[in-house]
LONUDREN-8099 format. One record per residue (C-alpha): y, x, z; residue in one letter. Coordinates in steps of 0.5 Angstrom, whole numbers, padded with zeros to 4 digits, always signed. Example, Ala and Ser with C-alpha at 12.3 -4.5 7.8 and 13.67 -1.06 7.14 Angstrom:
<nodes>
-0009+0025+0016a;-0002+0027+0014s;
</nodes>
This chain:
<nodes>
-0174-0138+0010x;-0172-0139+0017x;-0174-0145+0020x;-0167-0149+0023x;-0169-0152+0029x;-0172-0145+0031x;-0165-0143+0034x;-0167-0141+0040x;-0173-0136+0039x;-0173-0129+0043x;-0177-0125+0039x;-0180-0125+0030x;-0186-0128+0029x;-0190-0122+0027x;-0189-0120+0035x;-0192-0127+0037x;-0197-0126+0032x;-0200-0119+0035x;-0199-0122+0042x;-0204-0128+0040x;-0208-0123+0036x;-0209-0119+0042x;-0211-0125+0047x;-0215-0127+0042x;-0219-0120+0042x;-0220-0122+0050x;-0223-0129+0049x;-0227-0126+0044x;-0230-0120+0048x;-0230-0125+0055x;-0234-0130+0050x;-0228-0136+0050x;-0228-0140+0045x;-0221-0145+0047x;-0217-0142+0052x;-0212-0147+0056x;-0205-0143+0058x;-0201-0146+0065x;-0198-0140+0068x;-0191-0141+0065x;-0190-0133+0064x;-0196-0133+0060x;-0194-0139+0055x;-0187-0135+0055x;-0191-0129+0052x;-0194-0133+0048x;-0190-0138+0044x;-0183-0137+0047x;-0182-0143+0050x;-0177-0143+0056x;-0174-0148+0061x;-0171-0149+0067x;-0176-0155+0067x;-0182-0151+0070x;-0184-0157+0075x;-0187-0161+0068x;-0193-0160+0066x;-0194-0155+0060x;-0201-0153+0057x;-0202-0148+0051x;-0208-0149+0048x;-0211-0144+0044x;-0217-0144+0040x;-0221-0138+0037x;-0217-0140+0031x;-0212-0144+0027x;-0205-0145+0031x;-0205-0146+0038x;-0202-0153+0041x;-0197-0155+0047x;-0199-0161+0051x;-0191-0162+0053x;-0186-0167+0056x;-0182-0172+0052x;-0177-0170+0054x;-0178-0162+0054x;-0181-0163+0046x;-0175-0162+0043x;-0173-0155+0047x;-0181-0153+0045x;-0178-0153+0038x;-0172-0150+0039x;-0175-0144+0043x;-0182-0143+0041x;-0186-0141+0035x;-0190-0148+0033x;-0190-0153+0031x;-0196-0157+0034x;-0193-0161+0041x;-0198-0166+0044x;-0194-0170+0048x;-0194-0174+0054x;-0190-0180+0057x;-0187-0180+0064x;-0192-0186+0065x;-0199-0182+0062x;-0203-0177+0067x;-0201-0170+0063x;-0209-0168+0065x;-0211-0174+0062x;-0207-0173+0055x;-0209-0165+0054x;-0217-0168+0056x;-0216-0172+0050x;-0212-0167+0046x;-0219-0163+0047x;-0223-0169+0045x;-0220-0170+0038x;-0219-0164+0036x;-0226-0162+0037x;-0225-0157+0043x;-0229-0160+0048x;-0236-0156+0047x;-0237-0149+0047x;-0234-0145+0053x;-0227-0147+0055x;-0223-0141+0059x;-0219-0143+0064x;-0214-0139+0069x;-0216-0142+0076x;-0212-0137+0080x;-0206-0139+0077x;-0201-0144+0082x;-0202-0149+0075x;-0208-0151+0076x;-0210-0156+0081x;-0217-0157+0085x;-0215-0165+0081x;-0214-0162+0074x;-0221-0158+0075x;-0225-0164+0078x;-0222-0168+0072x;-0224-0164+0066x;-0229-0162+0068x;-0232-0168+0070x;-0229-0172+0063x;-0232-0165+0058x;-0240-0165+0059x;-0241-0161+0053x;-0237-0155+0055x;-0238-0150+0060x;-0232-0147+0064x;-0230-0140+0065x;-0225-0137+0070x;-0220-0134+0064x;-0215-0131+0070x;-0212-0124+0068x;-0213-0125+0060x;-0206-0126+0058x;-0204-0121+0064x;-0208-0116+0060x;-0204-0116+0054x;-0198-0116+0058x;-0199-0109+0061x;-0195-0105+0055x;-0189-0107+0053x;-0187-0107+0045x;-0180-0103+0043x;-0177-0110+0043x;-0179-0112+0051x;-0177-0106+0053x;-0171-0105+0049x;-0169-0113+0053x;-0171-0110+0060x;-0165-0104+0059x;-0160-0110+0057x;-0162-0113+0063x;-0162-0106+0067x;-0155-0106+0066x;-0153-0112+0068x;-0156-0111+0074x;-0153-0104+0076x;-0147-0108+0075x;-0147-0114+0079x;-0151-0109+0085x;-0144-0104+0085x;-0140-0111+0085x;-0144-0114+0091x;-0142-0107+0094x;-0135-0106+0094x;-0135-0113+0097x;-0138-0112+0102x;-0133-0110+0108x;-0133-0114+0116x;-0131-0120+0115x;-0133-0123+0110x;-0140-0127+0108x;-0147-0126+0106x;-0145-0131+0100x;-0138-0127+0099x;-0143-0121+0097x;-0147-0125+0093x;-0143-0129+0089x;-0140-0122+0087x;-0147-0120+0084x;-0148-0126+0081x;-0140-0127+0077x;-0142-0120+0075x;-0148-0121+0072x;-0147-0127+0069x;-0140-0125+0065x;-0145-0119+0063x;-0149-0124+0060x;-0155-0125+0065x;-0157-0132+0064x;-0161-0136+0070x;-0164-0131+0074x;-0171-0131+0076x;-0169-0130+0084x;-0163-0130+0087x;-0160-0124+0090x;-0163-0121+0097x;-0156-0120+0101x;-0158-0120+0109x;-0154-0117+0114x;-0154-0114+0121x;-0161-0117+0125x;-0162-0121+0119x;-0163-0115+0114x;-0170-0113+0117x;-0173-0118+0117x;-0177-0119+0110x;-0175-0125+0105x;-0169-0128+0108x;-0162-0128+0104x;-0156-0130+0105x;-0154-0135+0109x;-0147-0136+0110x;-0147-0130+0116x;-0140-0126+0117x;-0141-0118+0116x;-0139-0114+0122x;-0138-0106+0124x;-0144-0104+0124x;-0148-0108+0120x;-0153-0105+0115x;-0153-0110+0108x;-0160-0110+0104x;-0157-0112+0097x;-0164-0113+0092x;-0163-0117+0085x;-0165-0117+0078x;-0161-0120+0072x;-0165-0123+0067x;-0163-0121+0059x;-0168-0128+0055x;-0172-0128+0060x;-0173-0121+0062x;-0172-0116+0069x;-0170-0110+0072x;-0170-0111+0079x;-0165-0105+0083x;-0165-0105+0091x;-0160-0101+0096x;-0157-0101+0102x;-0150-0102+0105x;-0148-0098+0112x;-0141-0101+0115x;-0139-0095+0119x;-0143-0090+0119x;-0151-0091+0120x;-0155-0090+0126x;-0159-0084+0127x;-0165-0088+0126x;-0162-0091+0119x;-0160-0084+0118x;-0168-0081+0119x;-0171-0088+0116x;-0166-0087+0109x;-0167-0081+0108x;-0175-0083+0108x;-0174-0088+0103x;-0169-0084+0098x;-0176-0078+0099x;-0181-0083+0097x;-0176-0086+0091x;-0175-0079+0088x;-0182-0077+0090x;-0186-0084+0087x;-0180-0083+0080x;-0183-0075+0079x;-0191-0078+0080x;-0190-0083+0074x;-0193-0081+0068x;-0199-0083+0063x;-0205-0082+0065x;-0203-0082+0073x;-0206-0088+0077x;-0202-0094+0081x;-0205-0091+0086x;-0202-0085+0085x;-0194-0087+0085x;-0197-0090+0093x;-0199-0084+0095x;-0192-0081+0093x;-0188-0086+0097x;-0194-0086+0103x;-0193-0079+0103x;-0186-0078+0106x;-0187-0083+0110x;-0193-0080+0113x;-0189-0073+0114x;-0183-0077+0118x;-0188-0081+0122x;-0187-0088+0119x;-0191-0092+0116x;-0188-0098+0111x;-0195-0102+0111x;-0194-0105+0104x;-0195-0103+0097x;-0190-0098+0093x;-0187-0104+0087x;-0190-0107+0081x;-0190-0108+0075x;-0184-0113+0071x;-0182-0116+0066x;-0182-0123+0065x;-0179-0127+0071x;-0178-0135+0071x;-0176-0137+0078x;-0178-0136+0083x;-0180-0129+0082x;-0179-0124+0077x;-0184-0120+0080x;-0191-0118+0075x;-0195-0116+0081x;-0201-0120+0078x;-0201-0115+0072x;-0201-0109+0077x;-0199-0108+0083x;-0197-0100+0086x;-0201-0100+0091x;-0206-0096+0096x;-0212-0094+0092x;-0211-0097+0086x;-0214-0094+0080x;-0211-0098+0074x;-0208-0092+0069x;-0201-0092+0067x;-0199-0092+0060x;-0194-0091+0055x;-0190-0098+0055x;-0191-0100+0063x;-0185-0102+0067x;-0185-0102+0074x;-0180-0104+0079x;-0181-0098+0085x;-0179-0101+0092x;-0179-0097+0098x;-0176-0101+0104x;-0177-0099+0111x;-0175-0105+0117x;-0174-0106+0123x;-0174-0113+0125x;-0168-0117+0127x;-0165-0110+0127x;-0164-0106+0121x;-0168-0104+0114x;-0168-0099+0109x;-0169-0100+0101x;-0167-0096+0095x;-0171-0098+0089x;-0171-0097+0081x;-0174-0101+0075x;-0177-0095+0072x;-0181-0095+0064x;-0187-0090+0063x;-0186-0085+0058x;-0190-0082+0052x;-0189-0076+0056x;-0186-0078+0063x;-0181-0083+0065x;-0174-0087+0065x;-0170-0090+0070x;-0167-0096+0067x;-0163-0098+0072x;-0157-0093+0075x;-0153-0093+0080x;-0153-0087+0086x;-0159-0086+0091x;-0156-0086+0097x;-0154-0090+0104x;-0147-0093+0101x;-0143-0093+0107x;-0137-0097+0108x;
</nodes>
């Protein structure tokens, strides 16, 4: 019977149960008898709790067995219930040190010896939270459990990736929006507010980030966004969004020219779009993060460029501020890691020239069992206005 206050649950209870199995396999090949989860993506996977009240402290405890608990906030309790699979909430107070109650959670339920496996690369975990624990549990040992919930993340199940396509088409449509509104005389954040009508009346809920839309000077400069500038005649407008479908991405990047692109633009697209189809051609099971690299290196080598930067990453999961998955794997110089069916990459050639101009085509991409899919469509091309 359906537990009613489960009314907001992403996925049956059989796919957590493999999700939590497979970790389990981890700890127990890595010799972690609790494992303490504070990277909100990875307690998503794990349980389905989702909030846009990331700033609170959450911890998933998972023991070697039995269900695992969430040290959760009052007031985020009840959307834990809602959204997640358990039933077992450690709650803290506004007036309580969160660390604190998960310490003494720890204490009472026995978890406080063994070896206790803690993700000390993740932002979630502060210096303090580490000196506190480790100086109030003195019959544990602590290990760096970072990457382990990561591990089991590579390969989506049918229904991760039958979510990401969702989210791919969202995203092809808010892109073709915030393109036919680009045009001289309008703002950045005309453009963008195009993008995001038409990925929200698609069904998209709150993004993991908000659309890249720079133009002229601005757009060769890495990581700016709109901000209120008018576009003029011969502006280049680098577009790159992801709509987000229960909590999944599939990010698309293209480029705009108002009025014909320069002969530089011109040499510079054309790298982009060679590696893209080049890095879309090498994906494959069995092929490396490393190879997808070389593909997009190579043209570039061939034109005398260099992007200095990886090829894209791995995508799934996104709560702002990113939909990226570059922890699990990044497509990057040398990388051996091994693709397999399941995988899926957001592939992001992009060229810039600072304060003048850049140049990006991008794909969401899922590994085959014989090949490849691109999950995000639209044209490959220079879109010129």
């Amino acid at each position: 019977m359906t537990n009613p206050e489960k009314t907001e649950m992403t996925f049956g209870l059989d796919e957590y149960q493999t999700r939590l199995s497979a970790v389990r396999e981890g700890m127990s090949r890595g010799g972690v008898d609790t494992l303490l989860v504070h990277t909100f993506a990875n307690i998503f996977y794990l349980i389905g709790h989702q909030t846009t009240g990331l700033a609170n402290y959450h911890c998933l405890v998972i023991p070697a067995s039995g269900d695992p608990f969430l040290v959760v906030r009052r007031l985020e309790a009840p959307l834990a219930a809602a959204t997640s699979w358990i039933d077992d909430f450690v709650i803290w107070e506004d007036h309580e040190d969160p660390a604190a109650v998960t310490i003494a959670a720890l204490v009472e339920r026995g978890l406080d010896r063994g070896t206790i496996g803690v993700d000390k690369s993740s932002i979630s975990v502060s210096a303090r939270f580490m000196e506190s624990i480790q100086s109030s549990i003195s019959k544990a040992s602590f290990t760096d459990a970072g990457g382990l919930v990561e591990t089991a993340r590579r390969i989506k199940s049918s229904a991760e990736v039958e979510y990401i396509r969702r989210a791919a088409t969202m995203t092809s449509l808010g892109m073709q929006a915030a393109i036919d509104a680009v045009e001289p005389g309008v703002t950045e954040n005309d453009v963008a507010a195009a993008a995001v009508s038409a990925m929200y009346r698609a069904g998209s809920e709150f993004m993991s980030r908000e659309p890249t839309v720079t133009s002229g000077p601005r757009s060769g400069i890495a990581h700016t966004s709109f901000k209120r500038r008018v576009l003029e005649h011969g502006d280049s407008i680098l577009l790159e969004m992801s709509a987000c479908y229960n909590r999944y991405n599939a990010p698309q990047m293209r480029v705009v020219s108002i009025g014909d692109p320069s002969d530089q633009m011109k040499k510079w697209g054309e790298a982009v779009l060679s590696g893209l189809e080049a890095a879309i051609a090498a994906v494959q099971p069995g092929a490396t993060a490393g190879d997808i690299e070389r593909a997009v290196r190579e043209k570039y080598e061939a034109a005398g460029l260099s992007a200095g930067k990886r090829a894209g990453y791995s995508v799934g999961i996104g709560f702002p501020v990113t939909w990226m998955e570059a922890e699990i794997i990044a497509l990057k110089r040398d990388d051996p890691t091994v693709l397999e069916p399941g995988m899926v990459f957001h592939i992001v050639p992009a060229l810039r020239e600072a304060r003048k101009f850049s140049v990006g085509c991008s794909e969401t991409v899922l590994v085959t069992e014989t090949g490849h899919e691109v999950l995000t469509q639209l044209d490959r091309k220079v879109f010129v206005k």
